[in-house]
N, C-alpha and C positions, 0 to 999 in steps of 0.2 A: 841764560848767560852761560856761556863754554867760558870752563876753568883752565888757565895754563898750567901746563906740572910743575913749573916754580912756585906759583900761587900756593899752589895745592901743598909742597915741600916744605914750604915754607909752614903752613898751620900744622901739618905733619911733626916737625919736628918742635915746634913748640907747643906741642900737644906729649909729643916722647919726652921732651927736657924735665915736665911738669911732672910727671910719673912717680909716682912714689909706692908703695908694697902693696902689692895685691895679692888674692889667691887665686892660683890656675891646678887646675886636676891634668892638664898636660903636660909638666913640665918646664911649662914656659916661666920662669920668674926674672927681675928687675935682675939678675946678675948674670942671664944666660939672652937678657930679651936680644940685643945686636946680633947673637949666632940667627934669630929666624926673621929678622927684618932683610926685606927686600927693595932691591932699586924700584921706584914706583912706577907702575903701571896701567894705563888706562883697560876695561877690559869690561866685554857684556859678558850680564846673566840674566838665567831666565829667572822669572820672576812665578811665584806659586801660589802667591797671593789672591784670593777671588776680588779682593779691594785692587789687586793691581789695573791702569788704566792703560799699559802696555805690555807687551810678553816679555820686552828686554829690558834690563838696566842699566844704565854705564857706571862703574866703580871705579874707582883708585883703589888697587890693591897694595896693602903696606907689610902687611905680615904673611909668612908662609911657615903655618905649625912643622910641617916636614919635608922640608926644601926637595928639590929634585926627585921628587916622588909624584905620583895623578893622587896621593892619597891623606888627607888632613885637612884641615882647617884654612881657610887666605880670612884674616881681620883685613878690612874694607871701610873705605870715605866715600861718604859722599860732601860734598863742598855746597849743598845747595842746602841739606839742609844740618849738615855741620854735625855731621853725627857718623859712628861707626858701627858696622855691624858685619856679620859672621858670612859667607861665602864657603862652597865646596867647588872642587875642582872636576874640571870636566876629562873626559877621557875618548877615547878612538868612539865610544855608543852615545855619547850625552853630553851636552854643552855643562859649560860650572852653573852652577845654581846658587841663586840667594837664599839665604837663611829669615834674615830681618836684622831692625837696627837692634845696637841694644844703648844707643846715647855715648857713653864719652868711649875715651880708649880705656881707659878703668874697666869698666862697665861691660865693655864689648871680650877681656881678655878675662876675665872673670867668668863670663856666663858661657864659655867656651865648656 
């Protein structure tokens, strides 16, 4: 099933609403998270996994550790199996690359 980006925005943000304290070793916390949330984006990565059954991934990118930079962290959805995880950005030599899930948005900004 293809997810539309409303769909998608939609669990997004009732997934940010829900948020309550976490710890992040980047800076990112509940009072600064809207300075690194980004418009949502659909966008492949490669995938590193030997379990992977394909080379690419498609995400919803929601978070970007350091905006307008090739350099940090993108927190990522996937809608299929309702889970986020951790993404690097690609630059002029290397497409972005997934990391893996790590389950909620909690979970995912924590293991950052």
């Amino acid at each position: 099933m293809r997810y539309k980006q409303a769909q998608v925005q939609r669990r997004v943000d009732v997934d940010l609403a829900a948020l309550a304290e976490f710890k992040n070793l980047h800076g990112i916390e509940l009072a600064n998270l809207d300075d690194f949330i980004v418009p949502l984006r659909h966008e492949s990565f490669e995938q590193s996994s030997p379990r992977a059954t394909s080379a690419l991934i498609g995400l919803w990118v929601v978070l970007d550790e350091m905006p307008n930079t090739n350099e940090g962290y993108l927190v990522v959805y996937c809608p299929r199996r309702a889970s986020y995880g951790l993404a690097t950005k690609g630059n002029s030599r290397h497409r972005p690359s997934f990391i893996g899930f790590y389950g909620s948005l909690r979970e995912t900004l924590e293991g950052m």
